[in-house]
MARLO-426910 format. One record per residue (C-alpha): residue number from 1; residue in three letters; x, y, z. Coordinates in nm, 3 decimals, padded with zeros to 5 digits. Each point is the difference from the previous one (the first is absolute). Example, Ala and Ser with C-alpha at 12.3 -4.5 7.8 and 13.67 -1.06 7.14 Angstrom:
REM residues 2
- resi, resn, east, north, up
- 1, ALA, 01.230, -00.450, 00.780
- 2, SER, 00.137, 00.344, -00.066
END
This chain:
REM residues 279
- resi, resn, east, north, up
- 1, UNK, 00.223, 00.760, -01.390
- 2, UNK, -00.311, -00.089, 00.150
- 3, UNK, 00.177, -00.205, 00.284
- 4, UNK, 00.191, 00.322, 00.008
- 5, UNK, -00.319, 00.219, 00.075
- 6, UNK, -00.151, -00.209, 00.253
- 7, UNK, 00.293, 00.037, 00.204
- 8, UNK, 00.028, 00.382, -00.046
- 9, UNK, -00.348, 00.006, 00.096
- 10, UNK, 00.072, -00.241, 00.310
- 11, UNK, 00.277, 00.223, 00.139
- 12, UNK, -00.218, 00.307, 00.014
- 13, UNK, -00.303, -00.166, 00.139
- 14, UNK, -00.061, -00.218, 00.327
- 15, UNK, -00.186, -00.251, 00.224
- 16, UNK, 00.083, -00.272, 00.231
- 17, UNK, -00.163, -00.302, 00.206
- 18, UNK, -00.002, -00.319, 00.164
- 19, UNK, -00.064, -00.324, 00.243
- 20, UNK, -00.138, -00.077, 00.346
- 21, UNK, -00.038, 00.098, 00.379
- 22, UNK, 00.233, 00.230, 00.243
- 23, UNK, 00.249, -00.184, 00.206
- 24, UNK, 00.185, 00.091, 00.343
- 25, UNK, 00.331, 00.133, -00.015
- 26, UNK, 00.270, -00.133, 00.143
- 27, UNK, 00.161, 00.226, 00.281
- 28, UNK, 00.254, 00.231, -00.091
- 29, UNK, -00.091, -00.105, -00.405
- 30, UNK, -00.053, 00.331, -00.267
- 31, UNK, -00.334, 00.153, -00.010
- 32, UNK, -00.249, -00.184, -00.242
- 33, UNK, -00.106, 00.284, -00.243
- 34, UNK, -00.377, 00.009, 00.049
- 35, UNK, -00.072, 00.234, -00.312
- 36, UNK, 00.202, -00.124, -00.352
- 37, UNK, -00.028, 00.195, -00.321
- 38, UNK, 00.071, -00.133, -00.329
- 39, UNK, 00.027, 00.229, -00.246
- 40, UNK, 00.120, -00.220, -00.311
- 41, UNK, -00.209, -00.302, -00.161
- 42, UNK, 00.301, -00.219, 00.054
- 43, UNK, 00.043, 00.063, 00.385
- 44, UNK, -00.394, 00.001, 00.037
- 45, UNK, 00.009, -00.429, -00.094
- 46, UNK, 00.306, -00.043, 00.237
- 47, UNK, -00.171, 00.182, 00.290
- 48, UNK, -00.317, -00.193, -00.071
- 49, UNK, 00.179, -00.307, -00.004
- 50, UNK, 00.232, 00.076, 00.358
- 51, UNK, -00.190, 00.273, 00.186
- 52, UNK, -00.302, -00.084, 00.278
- 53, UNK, -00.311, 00.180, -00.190
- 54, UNK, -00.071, 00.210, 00.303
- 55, UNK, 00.416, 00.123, -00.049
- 56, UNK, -00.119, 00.111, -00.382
- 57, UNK, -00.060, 00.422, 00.016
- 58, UNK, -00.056, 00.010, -00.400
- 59, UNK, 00.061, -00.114, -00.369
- 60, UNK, 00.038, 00.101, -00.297
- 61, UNK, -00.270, 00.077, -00.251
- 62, UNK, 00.099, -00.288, -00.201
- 63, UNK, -00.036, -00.282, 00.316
- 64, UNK, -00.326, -00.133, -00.122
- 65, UNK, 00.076, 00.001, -00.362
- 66, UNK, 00.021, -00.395, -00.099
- 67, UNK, 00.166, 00.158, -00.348
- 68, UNK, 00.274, 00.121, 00.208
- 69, UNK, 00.028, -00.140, 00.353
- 70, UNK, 00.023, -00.392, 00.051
- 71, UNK, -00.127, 00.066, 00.335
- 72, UNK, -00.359, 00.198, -00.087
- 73, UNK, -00.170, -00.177, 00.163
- 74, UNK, 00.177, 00.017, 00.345
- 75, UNK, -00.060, 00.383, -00.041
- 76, UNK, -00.368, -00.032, 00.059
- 77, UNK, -00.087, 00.188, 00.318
- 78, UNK, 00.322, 00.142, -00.007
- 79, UNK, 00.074, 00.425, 00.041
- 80, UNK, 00.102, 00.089, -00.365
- 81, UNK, 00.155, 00.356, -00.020
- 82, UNK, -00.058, 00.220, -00.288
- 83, UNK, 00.336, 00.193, -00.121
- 84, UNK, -00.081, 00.291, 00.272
- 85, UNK, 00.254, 00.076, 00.208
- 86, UNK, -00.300, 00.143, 00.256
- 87, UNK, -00.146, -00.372, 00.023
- 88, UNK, 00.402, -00.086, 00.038
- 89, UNK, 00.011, 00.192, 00.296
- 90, UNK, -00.346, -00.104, 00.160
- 91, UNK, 00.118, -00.330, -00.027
- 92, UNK, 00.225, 00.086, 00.294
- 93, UNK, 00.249, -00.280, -00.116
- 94, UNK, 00.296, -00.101, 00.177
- 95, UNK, 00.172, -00.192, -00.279
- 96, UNK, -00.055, 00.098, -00.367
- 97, UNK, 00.129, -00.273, -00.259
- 98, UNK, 00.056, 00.066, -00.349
- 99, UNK, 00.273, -00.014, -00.345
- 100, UNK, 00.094, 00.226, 00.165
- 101, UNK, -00.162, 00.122, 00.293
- 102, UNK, 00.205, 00.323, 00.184
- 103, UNK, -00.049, 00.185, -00.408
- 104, UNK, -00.369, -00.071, -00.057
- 105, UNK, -00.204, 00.302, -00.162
- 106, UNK, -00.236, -00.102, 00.277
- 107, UNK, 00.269, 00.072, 00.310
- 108, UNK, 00.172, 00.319, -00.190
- 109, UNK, -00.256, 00.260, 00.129
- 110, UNK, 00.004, -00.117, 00.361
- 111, UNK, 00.325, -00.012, 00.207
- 112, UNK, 00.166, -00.320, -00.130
- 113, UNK, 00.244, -00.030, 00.307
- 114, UNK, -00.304, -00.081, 00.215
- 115, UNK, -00.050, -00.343, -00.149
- 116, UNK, 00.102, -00.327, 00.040
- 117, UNK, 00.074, -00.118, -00.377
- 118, UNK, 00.101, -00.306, -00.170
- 119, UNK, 00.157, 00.055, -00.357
- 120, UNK, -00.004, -00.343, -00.267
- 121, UNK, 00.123, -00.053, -00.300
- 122, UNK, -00.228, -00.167, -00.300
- 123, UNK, 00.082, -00.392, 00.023
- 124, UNK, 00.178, -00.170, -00.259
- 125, UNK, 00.100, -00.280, 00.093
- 126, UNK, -00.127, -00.308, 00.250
- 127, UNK, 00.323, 00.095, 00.258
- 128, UNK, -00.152, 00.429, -00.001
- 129, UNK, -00.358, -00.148, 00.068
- 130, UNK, 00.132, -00.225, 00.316
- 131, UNK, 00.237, 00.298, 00.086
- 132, UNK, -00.313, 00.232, 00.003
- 133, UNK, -00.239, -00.259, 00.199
- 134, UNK, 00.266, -00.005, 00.277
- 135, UNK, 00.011, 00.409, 00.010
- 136, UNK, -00.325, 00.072, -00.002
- 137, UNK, -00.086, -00.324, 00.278
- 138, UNK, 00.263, 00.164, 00.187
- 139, UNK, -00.148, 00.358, -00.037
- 140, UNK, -00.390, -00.061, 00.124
- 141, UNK, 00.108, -00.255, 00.270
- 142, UNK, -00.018, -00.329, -00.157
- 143, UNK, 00.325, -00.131, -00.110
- 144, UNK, -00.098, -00.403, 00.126
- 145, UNK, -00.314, 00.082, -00.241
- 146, UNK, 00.241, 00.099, -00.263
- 147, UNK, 00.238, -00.315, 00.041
- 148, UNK, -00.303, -00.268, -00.037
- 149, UNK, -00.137, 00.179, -00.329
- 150, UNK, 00.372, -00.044, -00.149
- 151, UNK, -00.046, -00.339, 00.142
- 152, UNK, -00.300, -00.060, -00.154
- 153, UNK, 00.117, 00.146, -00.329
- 154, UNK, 00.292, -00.200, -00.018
- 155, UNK, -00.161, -00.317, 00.065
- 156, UNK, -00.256, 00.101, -00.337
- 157, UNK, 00.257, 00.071, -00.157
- 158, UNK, 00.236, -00.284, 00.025
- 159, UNK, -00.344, -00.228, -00.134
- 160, UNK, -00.014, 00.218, -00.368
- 161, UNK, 00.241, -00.167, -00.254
- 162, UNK, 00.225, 00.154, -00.230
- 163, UNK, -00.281, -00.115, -00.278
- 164, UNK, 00.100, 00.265, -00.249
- 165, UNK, 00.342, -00.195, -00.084
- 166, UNK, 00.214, 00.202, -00.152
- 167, UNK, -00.282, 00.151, -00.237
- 168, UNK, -00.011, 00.361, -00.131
- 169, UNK, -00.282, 00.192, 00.100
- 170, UNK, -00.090, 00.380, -00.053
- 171, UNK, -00.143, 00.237, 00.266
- 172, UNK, -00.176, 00.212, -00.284
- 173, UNK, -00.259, 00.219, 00.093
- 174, UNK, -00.222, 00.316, -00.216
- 175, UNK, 00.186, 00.177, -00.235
- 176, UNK, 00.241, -00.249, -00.003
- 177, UNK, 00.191, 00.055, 00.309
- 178, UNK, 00.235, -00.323, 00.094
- 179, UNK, 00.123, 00.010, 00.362
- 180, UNK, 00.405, -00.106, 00.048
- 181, UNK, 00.210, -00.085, 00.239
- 182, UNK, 00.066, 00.124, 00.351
- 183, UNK, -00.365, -00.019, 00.040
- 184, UNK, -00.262, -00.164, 00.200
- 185, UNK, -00.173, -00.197, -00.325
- 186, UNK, 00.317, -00.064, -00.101
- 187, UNK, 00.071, -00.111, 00.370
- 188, UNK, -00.304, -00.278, -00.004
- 189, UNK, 00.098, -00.069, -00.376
- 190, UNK, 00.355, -00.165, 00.136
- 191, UNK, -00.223, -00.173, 00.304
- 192, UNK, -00.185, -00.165, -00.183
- 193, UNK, 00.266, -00.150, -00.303
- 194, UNK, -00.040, 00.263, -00.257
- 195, UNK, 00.224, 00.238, -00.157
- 196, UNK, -00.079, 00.355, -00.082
- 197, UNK, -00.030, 00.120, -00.352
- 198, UNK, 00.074, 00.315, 00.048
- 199, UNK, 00.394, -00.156, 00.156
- 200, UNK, 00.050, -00.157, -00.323
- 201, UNK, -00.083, 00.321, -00.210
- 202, UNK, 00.221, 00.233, 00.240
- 203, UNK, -00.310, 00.184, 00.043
- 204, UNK, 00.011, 00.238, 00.351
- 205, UNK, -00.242, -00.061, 00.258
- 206, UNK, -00.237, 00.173, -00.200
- 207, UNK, -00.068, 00.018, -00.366
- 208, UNK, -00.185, -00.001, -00.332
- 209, UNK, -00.019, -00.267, -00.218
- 210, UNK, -00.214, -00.001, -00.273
- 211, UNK, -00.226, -00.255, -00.128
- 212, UNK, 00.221, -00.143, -00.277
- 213, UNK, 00.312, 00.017, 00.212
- 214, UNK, -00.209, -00.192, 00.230
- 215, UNK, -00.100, -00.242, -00.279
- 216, UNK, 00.369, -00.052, -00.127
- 217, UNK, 00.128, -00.081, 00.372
- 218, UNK, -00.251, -00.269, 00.026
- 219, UNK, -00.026, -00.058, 00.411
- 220, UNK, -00.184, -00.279, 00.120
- 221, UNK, -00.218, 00.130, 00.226
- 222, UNK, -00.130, 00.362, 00.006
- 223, UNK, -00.093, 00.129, 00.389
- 224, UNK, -00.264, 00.231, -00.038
- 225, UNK, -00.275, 00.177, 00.243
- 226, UNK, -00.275, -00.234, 00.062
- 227, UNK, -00.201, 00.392, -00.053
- 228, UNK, 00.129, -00.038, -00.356
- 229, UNK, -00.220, -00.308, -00.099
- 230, UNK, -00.263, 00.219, -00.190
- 231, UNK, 00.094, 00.263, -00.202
- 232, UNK, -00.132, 00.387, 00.176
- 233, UNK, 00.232, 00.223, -00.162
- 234, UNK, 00.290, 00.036, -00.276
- 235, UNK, 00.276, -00.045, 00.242
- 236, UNK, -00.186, -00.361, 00.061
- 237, UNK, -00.089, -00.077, -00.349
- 238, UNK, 00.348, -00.067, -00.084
- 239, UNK, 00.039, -00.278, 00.201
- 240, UNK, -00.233, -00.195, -00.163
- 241, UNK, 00.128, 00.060, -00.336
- 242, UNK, -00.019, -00.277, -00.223
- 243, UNK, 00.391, -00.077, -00.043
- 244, UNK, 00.008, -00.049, 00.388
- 245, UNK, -00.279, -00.250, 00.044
- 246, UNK, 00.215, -00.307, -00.068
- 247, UNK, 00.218, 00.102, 00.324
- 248, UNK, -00.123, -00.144, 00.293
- 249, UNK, -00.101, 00.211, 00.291
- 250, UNK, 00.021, -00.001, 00.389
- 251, UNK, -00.220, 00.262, 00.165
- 252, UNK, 00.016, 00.168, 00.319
- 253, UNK, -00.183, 00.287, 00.159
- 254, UNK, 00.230, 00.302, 00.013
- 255, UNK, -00.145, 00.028, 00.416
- 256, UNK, 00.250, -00.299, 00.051
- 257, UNK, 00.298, 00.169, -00.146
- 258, UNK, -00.045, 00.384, 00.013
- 259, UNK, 00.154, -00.042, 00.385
- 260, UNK, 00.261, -00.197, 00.125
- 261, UNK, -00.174, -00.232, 00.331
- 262, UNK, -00.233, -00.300, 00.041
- 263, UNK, -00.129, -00.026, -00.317
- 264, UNK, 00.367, -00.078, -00.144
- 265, UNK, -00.114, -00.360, 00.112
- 266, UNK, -00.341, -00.004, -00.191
- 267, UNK, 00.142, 00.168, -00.331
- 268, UNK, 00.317, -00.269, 00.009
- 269, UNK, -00.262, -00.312, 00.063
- 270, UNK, -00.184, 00.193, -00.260
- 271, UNK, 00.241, -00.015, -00.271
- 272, UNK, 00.165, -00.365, 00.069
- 273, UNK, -00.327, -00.134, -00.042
- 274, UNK, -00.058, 00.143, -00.307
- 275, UNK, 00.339, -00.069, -00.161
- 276, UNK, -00.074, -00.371, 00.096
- 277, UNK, -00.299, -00.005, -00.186
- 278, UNK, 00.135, 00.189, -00.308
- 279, UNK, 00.295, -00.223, -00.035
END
């Protein structure tokens, strides 16, 4: 549920960012857009990651949040729009970005028809995030920039074994939410030689389990929020219940899987590693 909430509050926020200096045009080649919008936390990181800094027009409110966005600190200096559809239009942008983009709360009060949108999907999978690199590169002018971070990506990639070897591990977060299949966790569980739980319970891509179901299921790993190590609230407290502290546990920061993009790569190292050294 709380996966869930972040990406409700995702879609009806935004933000976007990114790299290095202008280049010439080729003759006869589509206009560069000089003034990108991102109005979603997940298109914010894929603009910061493709998009000339000087292209990026503003972000979303959540850019610089290292809870949230696994590119914070790229945001720095960066235009970050509040959810104001009056700093929306004073941005003057000529390409807005966003999950989706064209039926933002932001656009709906101005005249929607007189912007250049790009509408994406939440990423699930490894094959949406490369799908949505190429889009996007293509969008703000830099599809050869696109193509060499897939490169680069790939070539991580192919380095991190399959260490979790054919162990069961469980995605379980506060209040005892376990994350299924068709998922990105469940995505970068299969990666990295581990099978989902929540596939061998017939659970739906998002459930309650409760602590002595948990218990009787006995994964072998538990995948929590690294934010989860110390106990701030009841929704936390659970997971460090006594009956779960003989299950080991791999922790990752919920900034490298809250978006599909770069930080697939860090959260999949991530979690190899420690299924190596839990073995």
């Amino acid at each position: 549920m709380r996966h869930l909430l972040h990406l409700a509050a995702i879609a009806l926020l935004g933000v976007g960012t990114s790299a290095s200096s202008t280049q010439p045009q080729p003759s006869g080649a589509p206009v560069r857009p000089q003034r990108i919008v991102s109005l979603n936390l997940c298109t914010d990181q894929l603009l910061m990651a493709l998009a000339d800094r000087d292209q990026i027009a503003g972000l979303t409110s959540h850019a610089r949040d290292a809870g949230m966005s696994a590119a914070a600190t790229k945001a720095q200096g960066l235009p970050i729009l509040k959810a104001s559809s009056e700093q929306l239009f004073a941005a003057k942008p000529d390409l807005i970005l966003g999950m989706p983009a064209s039926s933002h709360p932001m656009l709906q009060p101005l005249n929607p028809n007189a912007y250049r949108t790009i509408d994406l999907e939440y990423a699930e999978s490894y094959a949406a995030i490369v799908g949505q690199i190429r889009t996007v590169a293509a969008a703000i002018g830099h599809p050869a920039r696109g193509e060499a971070l897939i490169r680069r990506m790939e070539t991580e990639l192919a380095r991190i074994p399959a260490a979790g070897r054919g162990k069961v591990a469980a995605y379980y977060q506060r209040r005892g939410y376990l994350t299924g299949t068709g998922t990105l966790i469940d995505d970068l569980m299969t990666r990295t030689g581990l099978i989902n739980l929540a596939a061998k319970l017939g659970k739906p891509p998002l459930s309650q389990v409760s602590l002595e179901e948990m218990v009787a299921a006995q994964p072998d790993f538990l995948i929590v929020e690294s934010a989860t190590a110390r106990v701030v609230d009841q929704g936390t407290e659970m997971l460090h219940h006594p009956a779960l502290r003989r299950i080991p546990r791999i922790a990752i920061p919920q900034a490298w899987t809250v978006c599909g993009g770069p930080a697939y790569v860090l959260a999949a190292r991530s979690i190899a590693e420690q299924a190596a050294r839990n073995r």
